[in-house]
Residue, then its C-alpha position, 0 to 999 in steps of 0.5 A: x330729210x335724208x342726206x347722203x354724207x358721200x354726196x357732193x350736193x348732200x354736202x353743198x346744201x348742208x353748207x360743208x361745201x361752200x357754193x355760190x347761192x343763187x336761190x336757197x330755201x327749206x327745200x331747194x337749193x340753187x347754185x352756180x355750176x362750176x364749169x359753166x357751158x354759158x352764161x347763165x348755168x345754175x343746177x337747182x336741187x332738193x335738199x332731201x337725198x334723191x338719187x336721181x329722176x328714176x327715182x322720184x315717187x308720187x310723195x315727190x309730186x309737190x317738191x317737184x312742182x316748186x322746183x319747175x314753177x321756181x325755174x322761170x323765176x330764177x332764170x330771169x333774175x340770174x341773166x336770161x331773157x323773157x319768153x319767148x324772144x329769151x328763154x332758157x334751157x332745163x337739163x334733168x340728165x338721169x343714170x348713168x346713159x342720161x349723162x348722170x355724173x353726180x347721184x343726187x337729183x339736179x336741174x340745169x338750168x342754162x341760158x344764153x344766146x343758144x349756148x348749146x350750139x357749142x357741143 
């Protein structure tokens, strides 16, 4: 697994940053996010150094896979209702016009009663 010493999440799945868990694995870790927008936020990440969606290759296909089937599942133990009266929303944003503010592939994963209608 590749890590990135100067990346934040590097640091938080190697637990030298502490975060609170929601979801931990050999792969993928899941944590709440520090400025919330509602309330359910979580980013979901790989363990291995992936700067960003741009940067995924066909060798990622099965990690990827897990973190999108992994979703539902920890949306709706972290609070969101069930589909289709609930549901949730999943944010990837990618470089620096996607809104990218840390340079490691993440999942926001945010749920609520329409959280984003606020901005």
């Amino acid at each position: 697994m590749s890590h990135d010493p100067n990346c934040i999440f590097c640091r938080i799945a190697q637990g030298s940053i502490p975060s609170r868990k929601v979801y931990e694995d050999e792969e993928l870790l899941a944590f709440h996010d520090i400025h919330p927008w509602a309330p359910v936020h979580f980013l979901l990440i790989p363990k291995d150094h992936i700067a960003s969606l741009a940067q995924v290759q066909p060798s990622h296909a099965p990690l990827l896979g897990r973190m999108m089937s992994l979703v539902p599942t920890l949306a709706q133990q972290e609070g969101c209702r069930p589909y289709p009266e609930g549901g949730f929303r999943l944010v990837c944003n990618t470089g620096a016009h996607g809104g990218q503010e840390v340079a490691h592939l993440h999942f926001h994963v945010i749920g609520g009663p329409r959280p984003w209608l606020k901005g």
